[in-house]
C-alpha positions as CSV (number, residue, x, y, z in Angstrom):
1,X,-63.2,13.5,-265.1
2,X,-64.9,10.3,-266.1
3,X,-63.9,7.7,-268.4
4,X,-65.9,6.9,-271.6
5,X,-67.8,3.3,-269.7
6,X,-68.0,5.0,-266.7
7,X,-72.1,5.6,-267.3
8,X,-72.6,2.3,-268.5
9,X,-71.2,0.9,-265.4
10,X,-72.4,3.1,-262.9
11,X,-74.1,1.0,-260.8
12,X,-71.8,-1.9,-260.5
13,X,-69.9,-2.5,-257.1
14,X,-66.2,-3.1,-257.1
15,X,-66.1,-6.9,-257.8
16,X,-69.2,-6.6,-260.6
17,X,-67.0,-3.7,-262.2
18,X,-63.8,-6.3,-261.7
19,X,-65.4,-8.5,-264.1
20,X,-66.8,-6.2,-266.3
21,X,-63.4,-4.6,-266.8
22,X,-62.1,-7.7,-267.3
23,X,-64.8,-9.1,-269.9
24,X,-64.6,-6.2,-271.8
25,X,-60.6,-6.2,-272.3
26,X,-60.5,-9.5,-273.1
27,X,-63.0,-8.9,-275.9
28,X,-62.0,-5.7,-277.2
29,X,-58.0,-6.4,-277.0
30,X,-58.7,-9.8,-278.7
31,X,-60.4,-7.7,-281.5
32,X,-57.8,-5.4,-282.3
33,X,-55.0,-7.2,-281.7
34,X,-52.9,-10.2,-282.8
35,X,-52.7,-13.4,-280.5
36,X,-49.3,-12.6,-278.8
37,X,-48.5,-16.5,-278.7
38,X,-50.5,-18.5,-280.9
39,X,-49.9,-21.4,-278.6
40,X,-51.5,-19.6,-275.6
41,X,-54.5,-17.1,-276.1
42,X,-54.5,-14.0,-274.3
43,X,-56.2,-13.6,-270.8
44,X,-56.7,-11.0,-268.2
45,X,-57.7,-11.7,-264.5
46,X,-58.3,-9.2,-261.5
47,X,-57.4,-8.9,-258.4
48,X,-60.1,-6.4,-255.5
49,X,-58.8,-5.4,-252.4
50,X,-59.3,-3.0,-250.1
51,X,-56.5,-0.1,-249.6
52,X,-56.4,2.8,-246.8
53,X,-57.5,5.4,-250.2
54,X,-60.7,2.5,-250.8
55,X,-61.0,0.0,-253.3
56,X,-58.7,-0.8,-256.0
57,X,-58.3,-3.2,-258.5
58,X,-55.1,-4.4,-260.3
59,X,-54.8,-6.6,-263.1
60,X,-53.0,-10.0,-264.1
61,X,-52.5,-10.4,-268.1
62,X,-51.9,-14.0,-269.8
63,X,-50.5,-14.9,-272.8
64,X,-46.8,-13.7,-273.1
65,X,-44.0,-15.5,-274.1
66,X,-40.8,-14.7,-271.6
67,X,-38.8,-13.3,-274.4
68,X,-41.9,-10.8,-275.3
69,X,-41.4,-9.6,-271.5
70,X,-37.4,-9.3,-272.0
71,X,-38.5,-6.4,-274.1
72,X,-38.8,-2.9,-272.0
73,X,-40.3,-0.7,-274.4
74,X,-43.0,-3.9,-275.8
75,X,-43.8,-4.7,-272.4
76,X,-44.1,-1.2,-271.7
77,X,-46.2,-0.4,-274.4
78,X,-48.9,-3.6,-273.5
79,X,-48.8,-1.9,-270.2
80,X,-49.9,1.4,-271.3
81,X,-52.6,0.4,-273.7
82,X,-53.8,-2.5,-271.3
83,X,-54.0,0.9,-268.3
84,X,-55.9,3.4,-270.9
85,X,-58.5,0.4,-271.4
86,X,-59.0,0.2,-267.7
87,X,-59.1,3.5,-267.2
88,X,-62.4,4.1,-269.1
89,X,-64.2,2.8,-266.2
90,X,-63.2,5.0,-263.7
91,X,-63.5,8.7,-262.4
92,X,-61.5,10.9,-260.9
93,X,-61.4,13.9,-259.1
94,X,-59.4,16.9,-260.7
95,X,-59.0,19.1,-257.2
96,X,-58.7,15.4,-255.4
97,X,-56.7,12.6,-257.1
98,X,-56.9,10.7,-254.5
99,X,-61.1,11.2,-254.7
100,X,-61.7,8.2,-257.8
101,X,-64.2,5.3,-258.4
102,X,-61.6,2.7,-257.7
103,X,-57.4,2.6,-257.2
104,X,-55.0,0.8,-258.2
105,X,-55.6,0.3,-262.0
106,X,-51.9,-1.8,-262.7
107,X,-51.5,-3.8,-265.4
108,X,-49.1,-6.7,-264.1
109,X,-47.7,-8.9,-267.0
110,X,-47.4,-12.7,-266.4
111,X,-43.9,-14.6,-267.0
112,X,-44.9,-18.3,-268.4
113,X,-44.3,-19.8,-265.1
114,X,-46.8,-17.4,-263.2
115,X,-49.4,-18.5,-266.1
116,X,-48.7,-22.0,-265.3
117,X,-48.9,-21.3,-261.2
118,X,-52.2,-19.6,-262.3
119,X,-53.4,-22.4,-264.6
120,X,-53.7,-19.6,-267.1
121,X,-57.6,-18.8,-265.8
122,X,-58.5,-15.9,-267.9
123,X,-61.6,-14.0,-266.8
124,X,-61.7,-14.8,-262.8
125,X,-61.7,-11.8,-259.9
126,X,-60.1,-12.5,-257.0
127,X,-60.6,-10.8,-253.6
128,X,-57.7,-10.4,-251.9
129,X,-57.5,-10.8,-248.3
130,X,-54.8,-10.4,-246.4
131,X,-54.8,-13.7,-244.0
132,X,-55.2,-15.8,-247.2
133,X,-51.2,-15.1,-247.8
134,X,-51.1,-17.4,-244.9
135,X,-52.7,-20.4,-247.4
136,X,-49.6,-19.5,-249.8
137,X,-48.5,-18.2,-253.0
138,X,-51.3,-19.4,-255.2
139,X,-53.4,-17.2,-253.1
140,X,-52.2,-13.8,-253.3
141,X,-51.8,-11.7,-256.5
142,X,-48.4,-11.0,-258.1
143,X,-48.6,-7.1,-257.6
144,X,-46.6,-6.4,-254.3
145,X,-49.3,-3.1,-254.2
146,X,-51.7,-5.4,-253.1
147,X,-49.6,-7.3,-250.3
148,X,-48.9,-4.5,-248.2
């Protein structure tokens, strides 16, 4: 089953797809939706790593007000529209799940404070490596998936 960008992205390698995905989001979630702070635009960063399945990438999303995240079923909801955008871009394997263009795929909302840890910087792909935990927080993604 592939997603409706998958063509158009094709030929990109994990990181080049990264920042595609993220581009894209950004520009297409900023067109049909409201700012959800007008004080702090939207963003979306990603996060590649490498899994035991293959590559994956998860997601980091800006632009949330703590009170907007004490909300289960609008947090929830972001989520799910935010995953269904990402998922465009990948294929998967009906008889193999596990057989897809990339894992991972989770949407990870930011609290303010992990914004302002981040410096709110919308668009950037990170590769996570494992030894760069050892350099500290900053350096490793919120999403426990990747920290294994």
């Amino acid at each position: 089953m592939y997603g409706a960008q998958w063509a158009r992205t094709a030929e990109l390698g994990t990181k080049a797809l990264a920042r595609r995905i993220v581009l894209d989001v950004e520009y297409k979630y900023g067109l049909t939706h409201a700012p959800l702070d007008p004080d702090r635009p939207f963003g979306i960063a990603a996060w590649v790593y490498r899994a035991p399945s293959g590559d994956c990438i998860d997601f980091e999303v800006y632009g949330m007000t703590d009170s907007l995240l004490r909300d289960p079923q609008w947090s929830g909801q972001l989520r799910t529209d935010l995953g269904h955008l990402v998922a465009r871009y990948n294929w998967v394997n009906r008889e193999r799940p596990q057989d897809q263009r990339f894992g991972g795929g989770a949407v990870y909302l930011c609290t303010e404070a992990e914004e302002r840890a981040r410096d709110g910087r919308s668009g950037h792909v990170r590769v996570y490596r494992r030894w760069l935990g050892w350099l500290g927080r900053r350096f490793r993604p919120y999403l426990p998936v990747a920290c294994d």
